[in-house]
C-alpha positions as CSV (number, residue, x, y, z in Angstrom):
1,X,-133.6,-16.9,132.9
2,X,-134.3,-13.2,132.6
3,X,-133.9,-11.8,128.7
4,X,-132.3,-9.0,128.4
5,X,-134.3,-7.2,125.8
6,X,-138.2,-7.8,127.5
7,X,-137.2,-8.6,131.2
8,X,-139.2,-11.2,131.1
9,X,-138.7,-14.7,132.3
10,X,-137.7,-17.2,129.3
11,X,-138.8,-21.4,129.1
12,X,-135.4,-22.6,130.3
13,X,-135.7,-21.0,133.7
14,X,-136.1,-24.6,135.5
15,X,-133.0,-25.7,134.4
16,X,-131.4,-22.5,135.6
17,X,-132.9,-22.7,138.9
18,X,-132.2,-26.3,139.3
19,X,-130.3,-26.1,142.4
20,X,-133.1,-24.1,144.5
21,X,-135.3,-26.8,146.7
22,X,-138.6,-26.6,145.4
23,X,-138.1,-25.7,141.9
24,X,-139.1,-27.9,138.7
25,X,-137.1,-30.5,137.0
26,X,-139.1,-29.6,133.6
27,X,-139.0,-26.5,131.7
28,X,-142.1,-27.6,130.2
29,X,-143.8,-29.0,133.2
30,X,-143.2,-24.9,135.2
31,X,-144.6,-23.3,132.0
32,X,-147.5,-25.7,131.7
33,X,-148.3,-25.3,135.4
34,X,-147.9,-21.3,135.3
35,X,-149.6,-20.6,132.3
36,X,-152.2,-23.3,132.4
37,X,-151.4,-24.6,128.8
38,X,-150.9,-28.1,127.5
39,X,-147.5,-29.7,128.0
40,X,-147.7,-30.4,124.2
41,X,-148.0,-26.9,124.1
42,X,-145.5,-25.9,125.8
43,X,-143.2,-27.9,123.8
44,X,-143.6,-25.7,120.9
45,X,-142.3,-23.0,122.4
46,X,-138.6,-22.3,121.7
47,X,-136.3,-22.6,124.8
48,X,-134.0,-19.8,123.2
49,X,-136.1,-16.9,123.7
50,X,-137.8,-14.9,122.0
51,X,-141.5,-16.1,122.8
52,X,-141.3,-15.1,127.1
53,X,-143.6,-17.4,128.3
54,X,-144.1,-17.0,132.2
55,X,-143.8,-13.7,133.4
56,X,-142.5,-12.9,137.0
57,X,-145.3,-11.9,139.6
58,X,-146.7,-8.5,139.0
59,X,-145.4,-5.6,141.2
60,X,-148.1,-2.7,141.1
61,X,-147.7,1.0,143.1
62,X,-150.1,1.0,145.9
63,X,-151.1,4.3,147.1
64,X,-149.7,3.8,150.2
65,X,-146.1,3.9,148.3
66,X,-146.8,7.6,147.3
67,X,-146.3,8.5,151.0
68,X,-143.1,10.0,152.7
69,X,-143.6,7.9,155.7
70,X,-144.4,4.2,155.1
71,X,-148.2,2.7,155.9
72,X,-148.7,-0.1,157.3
73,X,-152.1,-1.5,156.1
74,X,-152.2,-4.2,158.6
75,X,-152.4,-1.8,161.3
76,X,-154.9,0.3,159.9
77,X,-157.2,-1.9,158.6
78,X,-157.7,-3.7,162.2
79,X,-158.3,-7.2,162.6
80,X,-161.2,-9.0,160.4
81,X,-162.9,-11.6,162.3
82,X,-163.7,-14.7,161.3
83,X,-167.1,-14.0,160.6
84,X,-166.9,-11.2,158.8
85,X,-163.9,-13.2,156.2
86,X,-166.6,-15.7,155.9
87,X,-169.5,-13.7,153.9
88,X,-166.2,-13.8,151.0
89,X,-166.7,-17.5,150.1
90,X,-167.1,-18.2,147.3
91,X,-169.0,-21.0,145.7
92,X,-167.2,-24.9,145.2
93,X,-167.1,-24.8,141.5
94,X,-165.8,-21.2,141.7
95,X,-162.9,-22.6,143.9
96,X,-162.2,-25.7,142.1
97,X,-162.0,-23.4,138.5
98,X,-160.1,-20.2,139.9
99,X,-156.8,-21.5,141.0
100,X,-153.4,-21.0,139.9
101,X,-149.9,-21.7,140.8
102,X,-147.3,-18.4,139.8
103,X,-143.5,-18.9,140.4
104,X,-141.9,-15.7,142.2
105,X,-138.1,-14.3,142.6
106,X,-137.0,-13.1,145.2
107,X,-133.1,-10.9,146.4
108,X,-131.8,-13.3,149.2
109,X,-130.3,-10.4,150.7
110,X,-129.6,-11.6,154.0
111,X,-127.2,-14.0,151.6
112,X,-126.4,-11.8,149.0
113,X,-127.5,-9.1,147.1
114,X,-126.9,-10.4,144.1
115,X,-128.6,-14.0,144.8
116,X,-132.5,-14.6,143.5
117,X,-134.2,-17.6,145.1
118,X,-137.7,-18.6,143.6
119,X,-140.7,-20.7,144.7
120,X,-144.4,-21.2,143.4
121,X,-147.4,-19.6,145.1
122,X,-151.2,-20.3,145.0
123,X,-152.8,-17.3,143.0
124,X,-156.3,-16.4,142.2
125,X,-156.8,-16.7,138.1
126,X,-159.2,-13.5,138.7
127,X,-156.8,-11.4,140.5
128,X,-159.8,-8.5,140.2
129,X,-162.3,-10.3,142.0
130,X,-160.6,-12.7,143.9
131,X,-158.2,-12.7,146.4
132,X,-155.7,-15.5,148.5
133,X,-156.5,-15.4,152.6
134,X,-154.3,-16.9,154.8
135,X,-154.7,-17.9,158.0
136,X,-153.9,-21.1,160.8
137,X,-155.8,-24.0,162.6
138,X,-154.3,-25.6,165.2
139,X,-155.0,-29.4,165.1
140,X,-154.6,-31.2,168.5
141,X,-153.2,-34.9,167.9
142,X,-153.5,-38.0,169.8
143,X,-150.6,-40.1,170.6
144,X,-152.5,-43.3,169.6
145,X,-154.1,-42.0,166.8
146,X,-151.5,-39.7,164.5
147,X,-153.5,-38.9,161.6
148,X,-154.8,-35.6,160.2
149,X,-158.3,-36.8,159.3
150,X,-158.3,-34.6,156.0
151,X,-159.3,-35.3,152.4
152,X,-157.7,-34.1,150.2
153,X,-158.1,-33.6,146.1
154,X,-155.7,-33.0,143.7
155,X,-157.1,-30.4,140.9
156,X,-153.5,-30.2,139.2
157,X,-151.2,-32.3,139.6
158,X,-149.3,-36.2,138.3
159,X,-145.8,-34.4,137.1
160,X,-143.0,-35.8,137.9
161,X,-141.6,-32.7,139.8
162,X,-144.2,-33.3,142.4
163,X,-145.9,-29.7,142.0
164,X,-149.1,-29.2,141.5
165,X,-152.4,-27.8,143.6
166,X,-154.0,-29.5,145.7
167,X,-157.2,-28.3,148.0
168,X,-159.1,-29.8,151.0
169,X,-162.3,-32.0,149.7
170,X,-163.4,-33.3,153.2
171,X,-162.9,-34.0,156.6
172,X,-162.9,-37.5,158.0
173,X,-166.1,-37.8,160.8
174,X,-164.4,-38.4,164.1
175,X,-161.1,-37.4,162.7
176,X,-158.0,-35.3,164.0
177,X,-159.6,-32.0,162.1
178,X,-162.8,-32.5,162.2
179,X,-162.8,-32.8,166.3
180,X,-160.3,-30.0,166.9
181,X,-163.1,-27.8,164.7
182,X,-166.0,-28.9,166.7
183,X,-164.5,-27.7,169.4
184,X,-163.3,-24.5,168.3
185,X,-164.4,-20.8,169.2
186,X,-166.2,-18.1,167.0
187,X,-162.9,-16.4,166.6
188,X,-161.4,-19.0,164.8
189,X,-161.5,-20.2,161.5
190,X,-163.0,-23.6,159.7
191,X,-161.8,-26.0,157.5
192,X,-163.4,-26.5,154.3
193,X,-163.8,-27.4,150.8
194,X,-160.8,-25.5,148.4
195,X,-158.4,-24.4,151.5
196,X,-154.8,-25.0,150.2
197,X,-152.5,-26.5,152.8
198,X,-149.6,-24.1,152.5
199,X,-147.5,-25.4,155.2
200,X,-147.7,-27.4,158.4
201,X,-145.4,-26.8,161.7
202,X,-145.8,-30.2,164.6
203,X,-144.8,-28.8,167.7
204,X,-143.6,-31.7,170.2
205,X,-143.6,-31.4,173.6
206,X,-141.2,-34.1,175.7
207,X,-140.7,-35.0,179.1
208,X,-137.5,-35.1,180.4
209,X,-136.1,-37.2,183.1
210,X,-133.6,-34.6,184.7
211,X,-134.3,-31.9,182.7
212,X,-137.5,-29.9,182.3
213,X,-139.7,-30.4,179.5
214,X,-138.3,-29.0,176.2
215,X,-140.4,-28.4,172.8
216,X,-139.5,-29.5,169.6
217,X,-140.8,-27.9,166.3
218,X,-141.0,-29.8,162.8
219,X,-142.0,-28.1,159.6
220,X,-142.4,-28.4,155.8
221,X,-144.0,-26.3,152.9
222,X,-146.3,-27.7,151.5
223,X,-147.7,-24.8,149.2
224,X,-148.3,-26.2,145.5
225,X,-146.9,-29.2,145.5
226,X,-149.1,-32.1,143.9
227,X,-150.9,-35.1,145.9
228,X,-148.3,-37.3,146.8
229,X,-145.8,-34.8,147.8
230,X,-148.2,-33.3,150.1
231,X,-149.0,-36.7,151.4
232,X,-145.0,-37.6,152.0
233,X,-144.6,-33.8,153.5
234,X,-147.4,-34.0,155.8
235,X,-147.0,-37.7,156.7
236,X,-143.4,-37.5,157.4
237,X,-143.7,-35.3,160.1
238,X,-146.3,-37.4,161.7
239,X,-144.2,-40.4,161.5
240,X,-141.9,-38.7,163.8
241,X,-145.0,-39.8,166.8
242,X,-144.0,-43.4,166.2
243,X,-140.4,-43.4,165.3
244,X,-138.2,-45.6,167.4
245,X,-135.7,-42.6,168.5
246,X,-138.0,-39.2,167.5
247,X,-141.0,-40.5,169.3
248,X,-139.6,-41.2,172.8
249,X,-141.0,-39.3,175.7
250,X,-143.1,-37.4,173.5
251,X,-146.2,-36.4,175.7
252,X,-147.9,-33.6,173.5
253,X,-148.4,-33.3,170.1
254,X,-150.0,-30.0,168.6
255,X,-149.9,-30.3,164.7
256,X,-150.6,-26.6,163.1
257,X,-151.8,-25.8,159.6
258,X,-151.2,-22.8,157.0
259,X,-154.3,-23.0,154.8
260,X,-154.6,-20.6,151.9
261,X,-158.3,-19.7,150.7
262,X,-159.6,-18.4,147.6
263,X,-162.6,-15.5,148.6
264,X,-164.2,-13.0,146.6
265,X,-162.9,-9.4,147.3
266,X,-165.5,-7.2,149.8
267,X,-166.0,-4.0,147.7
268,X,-167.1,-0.4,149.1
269,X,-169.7,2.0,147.7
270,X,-168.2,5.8,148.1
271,X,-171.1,8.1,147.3
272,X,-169.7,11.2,146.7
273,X,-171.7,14.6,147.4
274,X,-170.7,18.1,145.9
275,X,-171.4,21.4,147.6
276,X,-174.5,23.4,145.3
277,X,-171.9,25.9,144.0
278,X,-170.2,22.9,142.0
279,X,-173.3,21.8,140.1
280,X,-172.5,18.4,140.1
281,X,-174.8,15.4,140.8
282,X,-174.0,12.4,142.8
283,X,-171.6,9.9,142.2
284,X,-170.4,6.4,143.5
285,X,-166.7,5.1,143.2
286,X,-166.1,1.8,144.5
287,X,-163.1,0.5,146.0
288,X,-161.3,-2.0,148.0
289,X,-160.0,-2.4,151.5
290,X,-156.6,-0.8,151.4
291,X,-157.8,2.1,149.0
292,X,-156.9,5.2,150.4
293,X,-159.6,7.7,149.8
294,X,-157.7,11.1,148.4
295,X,-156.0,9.1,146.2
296,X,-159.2,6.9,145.0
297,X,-160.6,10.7,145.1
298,X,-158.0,12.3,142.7
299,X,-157.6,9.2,140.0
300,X,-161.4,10.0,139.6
301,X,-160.7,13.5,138.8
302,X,-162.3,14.9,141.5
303,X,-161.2,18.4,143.0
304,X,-160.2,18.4,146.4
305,X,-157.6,21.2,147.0
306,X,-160.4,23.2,149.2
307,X,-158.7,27.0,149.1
308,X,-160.5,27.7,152.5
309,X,-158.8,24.7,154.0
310,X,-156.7,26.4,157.4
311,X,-153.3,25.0,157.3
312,X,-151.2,23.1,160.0
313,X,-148.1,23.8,157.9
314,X,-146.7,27.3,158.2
315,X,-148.2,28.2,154.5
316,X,-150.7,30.5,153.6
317,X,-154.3,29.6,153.1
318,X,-154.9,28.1,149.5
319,X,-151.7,27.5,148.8
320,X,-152.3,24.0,147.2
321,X,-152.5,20.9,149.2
322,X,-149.5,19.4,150.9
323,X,-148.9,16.4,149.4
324,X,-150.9,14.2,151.4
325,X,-149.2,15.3,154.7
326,X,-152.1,15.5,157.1
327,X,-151.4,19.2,157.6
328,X,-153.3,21.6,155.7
329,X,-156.8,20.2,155.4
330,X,-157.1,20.6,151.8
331,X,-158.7,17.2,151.6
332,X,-161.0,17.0,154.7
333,X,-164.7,15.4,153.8
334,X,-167.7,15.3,156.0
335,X,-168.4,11.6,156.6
336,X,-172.2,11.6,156.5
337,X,-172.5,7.4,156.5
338,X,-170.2,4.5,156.9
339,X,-167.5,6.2,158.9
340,X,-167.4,2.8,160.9
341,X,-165.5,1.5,157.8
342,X,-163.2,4.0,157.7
343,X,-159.6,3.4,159.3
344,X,-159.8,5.1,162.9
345,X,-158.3,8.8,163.6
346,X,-154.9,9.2,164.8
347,X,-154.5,11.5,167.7
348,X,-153.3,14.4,165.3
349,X,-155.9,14.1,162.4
350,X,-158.2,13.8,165.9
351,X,-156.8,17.0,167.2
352,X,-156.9,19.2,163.7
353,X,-160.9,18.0,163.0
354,X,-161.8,18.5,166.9
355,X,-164.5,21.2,166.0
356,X,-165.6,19.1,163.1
357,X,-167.0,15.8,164.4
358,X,-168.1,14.5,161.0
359,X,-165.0,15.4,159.0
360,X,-161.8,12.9,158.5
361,X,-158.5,13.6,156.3
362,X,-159.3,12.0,153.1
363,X,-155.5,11.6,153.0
364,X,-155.5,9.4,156.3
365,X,-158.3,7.4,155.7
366,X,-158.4,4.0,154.5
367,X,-161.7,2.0,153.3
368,X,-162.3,-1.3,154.6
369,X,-161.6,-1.3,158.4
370,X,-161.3,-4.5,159.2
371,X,-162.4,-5.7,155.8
372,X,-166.3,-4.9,156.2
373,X,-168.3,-3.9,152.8
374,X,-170.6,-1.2,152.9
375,X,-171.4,2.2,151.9
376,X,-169.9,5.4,152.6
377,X,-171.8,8.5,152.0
378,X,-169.3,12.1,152.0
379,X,-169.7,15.5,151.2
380,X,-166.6,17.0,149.3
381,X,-165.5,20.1,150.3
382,X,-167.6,20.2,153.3
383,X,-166.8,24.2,154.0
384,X,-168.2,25.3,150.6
385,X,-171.7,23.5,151.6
């Protein structure tokens, strides 16, 4: 229940929200799992208002959001490989203690506009450090042997909702898993300890005796719910290999897993160079993968409206800089190191800097291609050097 006065979310939200699948049957059982404290706790807290206790999921302004056209950091970033996503794990006793469940509303506009539906995500308790990956394993299963081969531990958890967090503690030797791993390729992922089954999909494939052969697909989320609902989700759609009328003529069976991992957050070294007129020494910023650089640049407080810059735009020469536009080279840096983990050129950025190898748009370049860590070494206004 939103208040009117704070905007936050009050205690008696679960009762509210009743009706959604997947919500709580417990006021105090959501606040104890969101906030982390006590259920005796939480029952001091007044289910009138005033005292918000769980706040909805924090929205922050990117810099990609200050842009006319929209960015998709996805795209720019590249793909990170496997490899490279595993130098981010983090430690068993880091994973086991930095978990969190967070309950989230969304507009079901598709439905209408004025319709919120809400579930519970897995959330890192040090959102500064830490950060949720998510990615899929594909789990071949054997007709005669319909198990999973996974261990799981439950590190919240015994409500009578059925919510809770539970994580990935082992895999069986010789299991489903731990066979369909041995088997895989260096550009796919593992299963290990802390991964968060968010959801599973079991993709059926039958014969037909007329027909040709058709495909069914099963799912269930599975994200945050406590042990023996993961159990029940996970094993009912297994049972469906050895039911009486799902399991006939069933020749295939491919079972497919969302896991959700907790991983430390690569960071980036900017060491940033000023020309000899500035008299400024050497300084290192560091940012994230997704940081756009003139923006990283300017909330620093460092000055790059270059009034030699020539301009793409129609206006005169140190005029100011465009706004981020990619047009009057106010912002362009020469990229000295680490340009490899720099988002690539586009064809005009490539066309403008043609005569200047070295020098990218600080405004079109994003840190962290393909979510390497490093250092980048730039000189700032490269034409007063």
């Amino acid at each position: 229940h939103r208040c009117g006065e704070c905007g936050l979310w009050c205690h008696n939200i679960a009762t509210n929200y009743s009706k959604h699948p997947g919500t709580m049957k417990s006021a105090t059982a959501l606040l104890a799992l969101c906030t982390g404290i006590s259920h005796q706790e939480a029952n001091s807290f007044s289910a009138t208002h005033h005292q918000p206790t769980i706040k909805p999921i924090k929205t922050t302004i990117s810099s990609t959001q200050l842009y006319e056209q929209p960015i998709n950091l996805n795209q720019l970033l590249g793909t990170a490989s496997p490899a490279t996503m595993q130098n981010y794990n983090l430690p068993r006793d880091t994973i086991a203690d930095g978990l969190s469940a967070q309950i989230i509303t969304r507009l079901n506009k598709a439905v209408d506009d004025t319709r919120e539906t809400t579930e519970i995500i897995l959330v890192p308790k040090n959102t500064e450090d830490h950060f949720i990956d998510t990615f899929r394993v594909e789990i071949p299963i054997p007709l005669d042997s319909p198990g999973l081969g996974i261990e799981l531990l439950e590190l919240e958890g015994g409500r009578e909702d059925g919510l809770g967090i539970v994580i990935v503690n082992d895999l069986v030797p010789g299991g489903n898993a731990q066979r369909a791993l041995d088997e895989k390729t260096a550009a796919q992922e593992t299963i290990m300890y802390g991964d968060s089954i968010s959801a599973a999909e079991l993709i059926l494939r039958r014969s037909g005796s007329t027909t040709e052969d058709r495909t069914d697909l099963l799912s269930a989320r599975t994200e945050c719910l406590g042990y023996d609902s993961t159990v029940g989700a996970l094993g009912g759609l297994l049972s469906k290999l050895s039911d009486e009328d799902g399991g006939s003529n069933i020749v295939e069976a491919t079972m497919i897993l969302t896991l959700r991992r907790l991983r430390r957050r690569p960071q980036l070294q900017v060491k940033l160079y000023y020309p000899p007129s500035q008299d400024l020494p050497p300084e290192t910023i560091k940012l994230l993968p997704g940081d756009n650089l003139r923006m990283a640049m300017l909330q620093k407080g460092v000055k790059l409206n270059d009034p030699l810059a020539q301009r793409y735009d129609g206006k005169p020469t140190g005029s100011g800089n465009c706004g981020s536009g990619g047009l009057c080279r106010t912002c362009a840096v020469s990229v000295m190191r680490g340009g490899e983990l720099l988002s690539p050129q586009k064809a005009n950025e490539k066309k403008m800097l043609e005569d200047t190898p070295r020098w990218r748009l600080a405004c079109k370049s994003w840190v962290g291609y393909e979510m390497k860590e490093g250092e980048i070494s730039i000189q700032v206004n490269p034409r007063q050097w």
